[in-house]
C-alpha positions in Angstrom: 32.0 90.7 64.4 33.7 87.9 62.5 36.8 89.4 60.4 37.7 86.2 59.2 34.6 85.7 57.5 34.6 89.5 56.0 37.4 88.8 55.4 37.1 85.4 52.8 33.7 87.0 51.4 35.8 90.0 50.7 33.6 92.1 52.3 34.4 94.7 55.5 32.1 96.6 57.8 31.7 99.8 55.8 29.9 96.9 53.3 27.5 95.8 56.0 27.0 99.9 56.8 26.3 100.8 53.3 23.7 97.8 53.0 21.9 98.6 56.8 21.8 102.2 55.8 20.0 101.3 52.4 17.9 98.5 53.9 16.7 99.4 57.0 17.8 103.3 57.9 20.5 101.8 60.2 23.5 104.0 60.3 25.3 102.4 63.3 26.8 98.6 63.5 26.0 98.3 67.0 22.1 98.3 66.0 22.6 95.4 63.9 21.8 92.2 65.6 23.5 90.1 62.8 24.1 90.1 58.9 23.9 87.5 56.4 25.5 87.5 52.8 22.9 86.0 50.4 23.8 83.4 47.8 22.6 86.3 45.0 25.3 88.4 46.7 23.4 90.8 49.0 23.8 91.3 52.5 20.7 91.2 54.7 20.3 92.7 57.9 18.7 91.7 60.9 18.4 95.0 63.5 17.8 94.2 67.2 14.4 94.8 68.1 14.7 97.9 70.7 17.5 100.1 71.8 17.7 98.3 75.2 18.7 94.7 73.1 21.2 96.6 71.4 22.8 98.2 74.4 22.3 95.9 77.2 23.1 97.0 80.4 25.6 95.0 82.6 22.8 95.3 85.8 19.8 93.3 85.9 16.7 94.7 84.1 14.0 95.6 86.5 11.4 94.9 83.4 9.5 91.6 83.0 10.2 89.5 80.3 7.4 88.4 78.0 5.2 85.6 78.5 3.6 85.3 75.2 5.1 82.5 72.9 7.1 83.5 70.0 5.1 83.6 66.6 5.5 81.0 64.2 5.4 81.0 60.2 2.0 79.5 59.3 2.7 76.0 58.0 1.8 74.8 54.4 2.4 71.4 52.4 3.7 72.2 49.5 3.1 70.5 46.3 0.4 68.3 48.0 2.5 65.2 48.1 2.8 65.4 44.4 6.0 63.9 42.2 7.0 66.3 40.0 5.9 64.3 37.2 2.3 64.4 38.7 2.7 68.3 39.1 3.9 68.8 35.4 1.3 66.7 34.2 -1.8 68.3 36.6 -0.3 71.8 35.5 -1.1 71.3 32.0 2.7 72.0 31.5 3.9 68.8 29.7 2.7 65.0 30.2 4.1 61.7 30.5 6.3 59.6 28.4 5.5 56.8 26.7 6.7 54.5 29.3 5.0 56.1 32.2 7.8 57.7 33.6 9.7 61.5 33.9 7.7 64.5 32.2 8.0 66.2 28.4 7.4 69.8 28.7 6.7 71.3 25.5 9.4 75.0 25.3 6.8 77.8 24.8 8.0 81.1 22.5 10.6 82.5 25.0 12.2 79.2 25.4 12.6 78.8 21.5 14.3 82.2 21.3 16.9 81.9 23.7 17.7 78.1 22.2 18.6 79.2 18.9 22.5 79.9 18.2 
C-alpha cells in the first residue's frame, strides 16, 4: 500500500475500507487488488478476482493457467470524424457563423435561468 500517496490525498486505509465495504461487500484490504481515487472524489475499488489471487501461495500452483485471450472493450468511432462545428450544426443545436467558422448555440430555458444575476 502506498502511504505517501494516502497520505497527500489525505486519505488512510480505513477510507479505502469504508468505500470497498459500500462498493463491493469487501470488508478486508487484502481482497482489494488496487484502489483508485476519482477526479469527483470517490475511491473505486478493484477486488482480485478469486481468493487464490488474493492469497497466493509461495509454491507453485499445480492449476493450468488460462488459454483464452483476455476480453476487450468493443471498439467505437466516436463522433464519426465530425469537427464539433459539424456536430453542433448536424445536431440541430446551433449553426454556423457568418464567416463559416465556430458554432452559435442558441441557450434554451434552463440556460436563461441560471444566467440571470
Amino acid at each position: 500500500m502506498l502511504h505517501r500517496r494516502l497520505k497527500q490525498a489525505r486519505l488512510d486505509e480505513d477510507d479505502i475500507l469504508a468505500a470497498s465495504r459500500s462498493a463491493k461487500c469487501i470488508v478486508e484490504i487484502s481482497r482489494i487488488k488496487f484502489a483508485t481515487l476519482e477526479r469527483n472524489g470517490k475511491i473505486s475499488i478493484i477486488p482480485y478476482e478469486s481468493a487464490e489471487e488474493a492469497m497466493p501461495m509461495k509454491t507453485q500452483s499445480t492449476s493450468q493457467p488460462a488459454t483464452e485471450p483476455p476480453a476487450q472493450l468493443p471498439e467505437k468511432d466516436i463522433g464519426q470524424g465530425l469537427t464539433d462545428d459539424e456536430r453542433v450544426s448536424r445536431e440541430g443545436e446551433g449553426d454556423m457563423n457568418a464567416d463559416g467558422e465556430g458554432a452559435r448555440v442558441t441557450p434554451g430555458p434552463e440556460d436563461e435561468k441560471r444566467l440571470k444575476p
